[in-house]
C-alpha positions as CSV (number, residue, x, y, z in Angstrom):
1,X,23.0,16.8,-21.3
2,X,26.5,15.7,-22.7
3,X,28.0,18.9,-20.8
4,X,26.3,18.2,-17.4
5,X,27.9,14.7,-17.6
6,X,31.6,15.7,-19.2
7,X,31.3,18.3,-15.7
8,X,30.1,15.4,-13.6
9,X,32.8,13.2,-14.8
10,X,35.8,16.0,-14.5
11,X,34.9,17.2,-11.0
12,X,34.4,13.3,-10.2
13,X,38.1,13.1,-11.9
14,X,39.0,16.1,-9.5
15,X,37.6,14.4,-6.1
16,X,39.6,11.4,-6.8
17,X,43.3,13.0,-7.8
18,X,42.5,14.9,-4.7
19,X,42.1,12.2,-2.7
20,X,44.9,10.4,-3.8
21,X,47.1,13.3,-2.9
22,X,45.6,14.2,0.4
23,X,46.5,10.3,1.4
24,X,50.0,10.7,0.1
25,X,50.0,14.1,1.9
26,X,48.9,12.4,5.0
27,X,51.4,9.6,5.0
28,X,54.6,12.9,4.4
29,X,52.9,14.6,7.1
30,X,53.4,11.5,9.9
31,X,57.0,11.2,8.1
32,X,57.7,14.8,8.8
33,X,56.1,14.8,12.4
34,X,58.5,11.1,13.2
35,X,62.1,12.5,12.0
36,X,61.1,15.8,12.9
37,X,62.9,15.0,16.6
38,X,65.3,12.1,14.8
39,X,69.2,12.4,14.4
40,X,68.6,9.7,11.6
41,X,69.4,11.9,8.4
42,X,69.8,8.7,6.3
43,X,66.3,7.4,7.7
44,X,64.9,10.8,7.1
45,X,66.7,11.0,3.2
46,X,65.2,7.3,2.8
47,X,61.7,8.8,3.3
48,X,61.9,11.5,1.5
49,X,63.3,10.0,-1.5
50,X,60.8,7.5,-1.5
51,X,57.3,9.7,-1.1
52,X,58.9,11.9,-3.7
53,X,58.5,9.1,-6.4
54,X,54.9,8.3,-5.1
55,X,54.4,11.9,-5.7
56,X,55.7,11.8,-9.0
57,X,54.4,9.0,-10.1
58,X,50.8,10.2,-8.6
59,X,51.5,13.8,-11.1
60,X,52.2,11.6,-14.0
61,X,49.0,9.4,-13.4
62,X,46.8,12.9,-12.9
63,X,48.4,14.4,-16.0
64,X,45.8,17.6,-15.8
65,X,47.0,20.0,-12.9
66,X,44.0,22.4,-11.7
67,X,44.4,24.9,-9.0
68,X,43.6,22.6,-6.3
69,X,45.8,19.9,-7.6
70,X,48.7,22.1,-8.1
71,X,47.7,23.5,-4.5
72,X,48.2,19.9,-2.7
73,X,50.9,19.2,-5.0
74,X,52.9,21.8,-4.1
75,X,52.1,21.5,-0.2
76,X,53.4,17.9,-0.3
77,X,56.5,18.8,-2.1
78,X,57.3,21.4,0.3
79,X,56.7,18.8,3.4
80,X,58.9,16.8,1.4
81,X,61.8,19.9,1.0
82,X,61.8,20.4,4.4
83,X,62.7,16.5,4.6
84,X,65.1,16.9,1.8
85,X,67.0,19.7,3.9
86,X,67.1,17.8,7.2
87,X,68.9,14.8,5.1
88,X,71.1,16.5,3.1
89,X,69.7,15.5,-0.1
90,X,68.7,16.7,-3.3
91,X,65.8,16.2,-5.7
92,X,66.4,16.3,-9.4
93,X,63.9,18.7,-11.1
């Protein structure tokens, strides 16, 4: 019994860091799509700065990366690259 609950509570644990990430994904992915056409780079570098620390501070709250975590992760930080480029900036590792 203990195990079908520790799996109930982990993929429970799962759904919600995945949902987390999908909004902040959501929110990069309506960034991306308004400066996509915009000659603001310091507009652009703003944004991108800024979802990069939601995103880290979202990793540091989920602390356990699974494949799908480290799937959505990873697609948000490359949305976020692509931002980075555009701008001129840099994110520290």
């Amino acid at each position: 019994m203990t195990s079908n609950n520790s799996t109930f509570s982990f993929d429970a644990w799962e759904k919600n860091a995945l949902s987390e990430l999908g909004n902040l994904q959501i929110r990069v992915s309506k960034a991306l799509l308004k400066y996509q056409g915009s000659t603001d780079k310091t507009a652009v570098g703003e944004a991108a700065t800024r979802y990069m620390s939601e995103l880290r501070d979202a990793a540091r709250r989920i602390q356990k990366a699974t494949p799908a975590i480290q799937q959505k992760v990873d697609e948000i930080a490359d949305m976020l690259c692509v931002m980075a480029q555009f701008s001129g900036i840099t994110f520290d590792e």
